[in-house]
C-alpha positions, 0 to 999 in steps of 0.5 A, spaced: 485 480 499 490 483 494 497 485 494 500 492 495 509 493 495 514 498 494 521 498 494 527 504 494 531 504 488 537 508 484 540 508 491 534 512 494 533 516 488 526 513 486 521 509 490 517 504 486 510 502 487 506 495 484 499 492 486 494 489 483 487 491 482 483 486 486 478 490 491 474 487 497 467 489 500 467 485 507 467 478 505 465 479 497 471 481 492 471 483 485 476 485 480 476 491 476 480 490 470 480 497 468 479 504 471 481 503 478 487 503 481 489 502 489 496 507 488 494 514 489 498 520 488 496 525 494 501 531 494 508 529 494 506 522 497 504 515 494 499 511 498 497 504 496 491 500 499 490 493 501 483 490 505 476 492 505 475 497 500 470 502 502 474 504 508 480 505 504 477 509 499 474 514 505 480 514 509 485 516 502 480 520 499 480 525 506 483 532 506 489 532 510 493 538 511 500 535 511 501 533 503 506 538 500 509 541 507 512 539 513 516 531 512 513 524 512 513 524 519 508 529 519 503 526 515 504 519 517 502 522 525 496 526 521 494 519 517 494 514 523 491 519 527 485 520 523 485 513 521 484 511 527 478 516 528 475 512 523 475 506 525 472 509 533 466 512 528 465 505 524 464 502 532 460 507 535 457 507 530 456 498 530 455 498 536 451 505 539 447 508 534 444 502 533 441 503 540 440 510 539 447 512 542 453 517 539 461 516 542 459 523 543 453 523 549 456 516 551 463 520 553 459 525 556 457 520 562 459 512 561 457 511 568 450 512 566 449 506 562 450 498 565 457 495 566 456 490 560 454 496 554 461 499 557 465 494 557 463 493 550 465 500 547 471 500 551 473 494 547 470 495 541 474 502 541 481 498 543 479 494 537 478 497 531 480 493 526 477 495 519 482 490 515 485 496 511 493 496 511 496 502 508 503 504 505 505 511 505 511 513 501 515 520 501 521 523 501 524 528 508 530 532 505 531 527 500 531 522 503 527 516 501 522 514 507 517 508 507 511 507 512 506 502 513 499 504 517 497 497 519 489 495 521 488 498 528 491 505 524 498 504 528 504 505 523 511 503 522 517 503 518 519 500 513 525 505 509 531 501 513 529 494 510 528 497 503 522 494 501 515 492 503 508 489 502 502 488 504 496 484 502 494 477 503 500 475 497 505 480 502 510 473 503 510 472 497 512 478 494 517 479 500 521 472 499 522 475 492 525 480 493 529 476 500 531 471 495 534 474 490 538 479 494 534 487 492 537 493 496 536 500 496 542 501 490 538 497 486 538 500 478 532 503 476 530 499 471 531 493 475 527 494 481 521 496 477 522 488 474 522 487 481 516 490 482 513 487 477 515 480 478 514 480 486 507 482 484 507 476 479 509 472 485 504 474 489 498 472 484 500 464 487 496 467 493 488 466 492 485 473 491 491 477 488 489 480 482 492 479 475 492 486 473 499 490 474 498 498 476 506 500 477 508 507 480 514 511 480 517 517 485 522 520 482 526 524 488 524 532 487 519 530 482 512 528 480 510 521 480 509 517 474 505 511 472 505 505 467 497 501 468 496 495 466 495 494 458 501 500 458 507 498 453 512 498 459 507 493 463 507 489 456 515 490 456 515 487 463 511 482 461 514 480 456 521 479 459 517 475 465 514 470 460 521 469 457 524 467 463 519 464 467 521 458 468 527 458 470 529 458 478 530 465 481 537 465 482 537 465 474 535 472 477 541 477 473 540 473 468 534 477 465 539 484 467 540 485 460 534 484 458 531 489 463 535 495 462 532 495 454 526 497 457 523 503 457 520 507 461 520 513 456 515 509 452 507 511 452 503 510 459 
């Protein structure tokens, strides 16, 4: 479900962030419409979330030691590692503490129990997929950095391209920003529109949200946020609302438009 996207701009003097708010609980989804973004700050890094939100919420909101220090390498590897961990205490816990079992007294002899409980753990452990995916975005002496960790923990990156998404609206979003040719040069003020039109675009996607989070990391400097409501979200919308009819390759069109906005104004 959802959508989440990022994007380096100014010439990889910012990173912008969008998503909506559309959470999922197993096969139930719900939207809140209010105080709860998917975008965190953690330290000197942005993360932002797609997929089953219980596991999400525990895997962002864990204590890591690599949020202010070190590079984004650093804190990709302690991130993966753990997700990872994650997912193999959700299977044992699916599949041996049901029969009174931890990994922990399994590991010590897995020949002790029948070939096919073995078989099952083995291949429950080499598939521990909790339908989360993930985008981690930083900066390494200056440079901007984007990484996704994917649904078995495993990342990569993203920083090359420029821009990227995840959720089921994620083609949508990526072909916008495909289509109307965005780089990493790309003015501030535009890629935030970016942001806010890829998202528009992923909404055609059944289970993306309505509301609009955008978030912004400055090289050097804290994030900044703009929550759905806000007058910069109510700029964006305006603007999308006045040339939403026309073909995206009107795209530059919308440029003058786009850089009356203000970024200054109330969050």
């Amino acid at each position: 479900m959802t959508i989440v996207l990022a994007s380096i701009a100014d010439k990889g003097n910012a990173i912008v962030m969008a998503s909506d708010r559309m959470l999922a609980r197993g096969q139930l989804s719900y939207q809140f419409e209010h105080d709860s973004p998917k975008i965190r700050v953690i330290g000197s890094y942005l993360l932002g979330y797609a997929g089953t939100t219980s596991y999400g919420d525990d895997i962002i909101s864990h204590e890591y030691k690599n949020t202010q220090k070190g590079t984004v390498r650093d804190f990709i590897d302690e991130f993966s590692a753990f997700y990872i961990k994650y997912g193999n205490k959700i299977v044992s816990r699916v599949l041996l503490e049901s029969v009174g079992l931890t990994l922990e007294t399994f590991n010590k002899n897995p020949t002790a129990y029948p070939v096919p409980l073995q078989q099952k753990v083995y291949d429950g452990l080499g598939k521990a997929k909790l339908n989360v995916s993930i985008i981690v975005c930083g900066y390494d002496n200056e440079q901007p950095k984007l990484y996704v960790v994917g649904e078995y923990g495993v990342f990569h990156s993203a920083h090359s391209i420029g821009y990227v998404a995840i959720g089921i609206g994620e083609p949508h979003a990526a072909n916008f920003y495909m289509v109307n040719g965005y780089t990493r040069d790309t003015p501030l003020k535009e890629a935030v529109y970016f942001a806010y039109r890829a998202k528009k675009s992923a909404e055609i996607a059944g289970g993306v949200g309505q509301c609009t989070d955008i978030y912004i990391l400055h090289k050097g400097k804290n994030a900044v946020s703009y929550h759905d409501g806000s007058d910069v979200i109510k700029q964006l919308d305006a603007i999308h609302e006045h040339h939403k009819e026309k073909t995206s390759v009107l795209y530059k069109e919308m440029v003058p438009e786009i850089n009356k906005l203000d970024l200054e104004a109330k969050k």
